[in-house]
C-alpha positions as a printed Julia matrix, in Angstrom:
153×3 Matrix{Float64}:
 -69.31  -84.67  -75.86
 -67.19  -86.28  -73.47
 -64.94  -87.83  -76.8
 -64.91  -83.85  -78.11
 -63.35  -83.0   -75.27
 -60.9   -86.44  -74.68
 -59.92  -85.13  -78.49
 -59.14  -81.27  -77.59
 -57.33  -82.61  -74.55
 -54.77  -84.7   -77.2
 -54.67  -82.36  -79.64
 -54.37  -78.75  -77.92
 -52.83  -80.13  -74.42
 -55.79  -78.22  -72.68
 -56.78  -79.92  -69.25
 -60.89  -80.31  -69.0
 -60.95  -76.79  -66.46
 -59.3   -74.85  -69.46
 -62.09  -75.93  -72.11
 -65.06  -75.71  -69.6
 -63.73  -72.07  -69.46
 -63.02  -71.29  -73.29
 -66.58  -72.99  -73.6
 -67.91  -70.57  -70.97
 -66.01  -67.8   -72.78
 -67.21  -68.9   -76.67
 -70.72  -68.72  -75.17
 -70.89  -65.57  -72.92
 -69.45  -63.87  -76.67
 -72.17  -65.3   -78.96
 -75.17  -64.2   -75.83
 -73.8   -60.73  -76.29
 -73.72  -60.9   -79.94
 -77.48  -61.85  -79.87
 -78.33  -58.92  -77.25
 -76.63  -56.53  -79.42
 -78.69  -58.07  -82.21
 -82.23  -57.81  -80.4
 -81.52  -54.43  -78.95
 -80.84  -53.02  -82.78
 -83.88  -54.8   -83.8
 -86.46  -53.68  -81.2
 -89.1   -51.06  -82.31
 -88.9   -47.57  -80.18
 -91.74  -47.91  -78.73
 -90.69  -50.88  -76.98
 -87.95  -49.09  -75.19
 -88.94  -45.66  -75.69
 -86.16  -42.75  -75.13
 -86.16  -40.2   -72.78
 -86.8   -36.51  -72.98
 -84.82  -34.43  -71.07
 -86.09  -30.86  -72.34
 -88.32  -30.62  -69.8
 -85.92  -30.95  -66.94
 -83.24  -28.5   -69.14
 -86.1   -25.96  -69.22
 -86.55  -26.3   -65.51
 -82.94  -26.01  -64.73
 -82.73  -23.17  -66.61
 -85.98  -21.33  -64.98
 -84.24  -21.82  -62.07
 -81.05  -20.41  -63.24
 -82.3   -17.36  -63.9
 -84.27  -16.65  -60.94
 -83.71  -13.95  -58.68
 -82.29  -15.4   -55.91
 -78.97  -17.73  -55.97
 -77.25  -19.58  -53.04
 -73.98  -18.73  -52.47
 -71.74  -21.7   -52.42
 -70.55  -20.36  -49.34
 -72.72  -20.99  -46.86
 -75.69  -21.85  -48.88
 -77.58  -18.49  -47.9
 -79.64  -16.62  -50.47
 -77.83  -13.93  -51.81
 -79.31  -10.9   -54.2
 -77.78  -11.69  -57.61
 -77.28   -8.28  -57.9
 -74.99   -8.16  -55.41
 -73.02  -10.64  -56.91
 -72.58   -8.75  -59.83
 -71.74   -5.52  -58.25
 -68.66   -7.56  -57.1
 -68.05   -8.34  -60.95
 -67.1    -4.81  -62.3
 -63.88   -2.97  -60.7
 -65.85    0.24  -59.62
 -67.03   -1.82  -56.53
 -64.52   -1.64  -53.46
 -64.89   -3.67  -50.07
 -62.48   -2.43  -47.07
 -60.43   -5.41  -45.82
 -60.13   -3.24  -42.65
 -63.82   -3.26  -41.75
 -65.5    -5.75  -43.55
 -67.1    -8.11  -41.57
 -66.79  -12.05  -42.88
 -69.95  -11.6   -45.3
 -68.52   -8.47  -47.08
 -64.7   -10.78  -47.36
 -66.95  -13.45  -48.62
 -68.18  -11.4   -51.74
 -64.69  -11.28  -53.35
 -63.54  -13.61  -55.65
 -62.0   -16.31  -54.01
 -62.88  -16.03  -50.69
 -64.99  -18.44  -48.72
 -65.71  -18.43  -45.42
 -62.63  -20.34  -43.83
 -60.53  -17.73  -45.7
 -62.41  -15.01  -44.78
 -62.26  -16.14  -41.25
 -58.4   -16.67  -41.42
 -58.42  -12.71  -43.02
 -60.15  -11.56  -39.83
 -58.16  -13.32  -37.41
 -54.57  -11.81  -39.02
 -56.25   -7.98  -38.66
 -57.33   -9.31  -35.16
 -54.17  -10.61  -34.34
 -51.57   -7.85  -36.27
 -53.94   -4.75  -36.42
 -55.55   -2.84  -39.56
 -53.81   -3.92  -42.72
 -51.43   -1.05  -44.24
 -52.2    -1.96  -47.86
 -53.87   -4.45  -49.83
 -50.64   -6.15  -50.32
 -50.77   -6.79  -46.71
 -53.05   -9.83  -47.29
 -50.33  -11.73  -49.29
 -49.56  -12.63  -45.2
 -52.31  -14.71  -44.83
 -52.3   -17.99  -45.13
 -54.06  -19.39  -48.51
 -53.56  -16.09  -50.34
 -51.23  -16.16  -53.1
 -49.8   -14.05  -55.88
 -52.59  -14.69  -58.36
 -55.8   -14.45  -55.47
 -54.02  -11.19  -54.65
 -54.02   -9.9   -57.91
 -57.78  -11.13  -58.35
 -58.29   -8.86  -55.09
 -56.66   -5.91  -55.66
 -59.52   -5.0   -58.09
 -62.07   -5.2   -55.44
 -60.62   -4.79  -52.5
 -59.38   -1.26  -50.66
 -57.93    0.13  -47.32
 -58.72    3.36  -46.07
């Protein structure tokens, strides 16, 4: 071994660290190539596979329950009431809606909705929807998501 190596050092102008490490290298490669071997060999019921259709059927049973958290706050919320929220007949007053009502339109947590209270606390009833353009974190497109659900009377 030791005249291999006195014969790579004269001949490729490695130093003895630089072929330990090509060594280590050459034989890390050919253990992988024998794992990838023996893993495409090995019989499935050696390493069986998993079935997930139990756990899909689950999630989806759960899905379709009744009651959904609102990402919120994490309370239970009627999915119904979600869904009124979905079609435009459904109008919330920005003027007295408390900050579970501002919740319930789209786009409106509860830091928001607490920042939409505090600007009709601060500058009085809102004139018009387009009034809550003035709060902070409510843009051009969130308004125009709004003004479907949202009213002031």
């Amino acid at each position: 071994m030791m005249n291999a190596l006195v014969r790579m050092q004269d001949r490729f102008g490695f130093t003895r660290s630089e072929i330990l490490v090509i060594l280590f290298l050459v034989a890390t490669f050919l253990c992988g190539l024998g794992v990838r071997w023996y893993s495409n060999t090995v019989s499935p019921e050696v390493a069986p596979r998993f079935d997930y259709s139990q756990l899909d059927s689950i999630f989806e049973a759960r899905s379709q329950a009744h009651e959904v958290l609102s990402p919120a706050e994490g309370r239970p919320t009627d999915r119904t009431s979600v869904r009124k929220l979905s079609s435009p007949g459904t109008h919330i007053d920005i003027n007295t809606a408390v900050k579970e009502d501002l919740m319930r339109l789209p786009g409106i947590g509860a830091a928001l909705a607490d920042r939409v209270i505090a600007y009709r606390d601060e500058n009085g009833p809102f004139a018009s929807v387009n009034d809550l353009a003035h709060v902070r974190g409510i843009g051009k497109k969130k308004l125009d998501r709004l003004r479907i659900f949202a009213v002031v009377r």
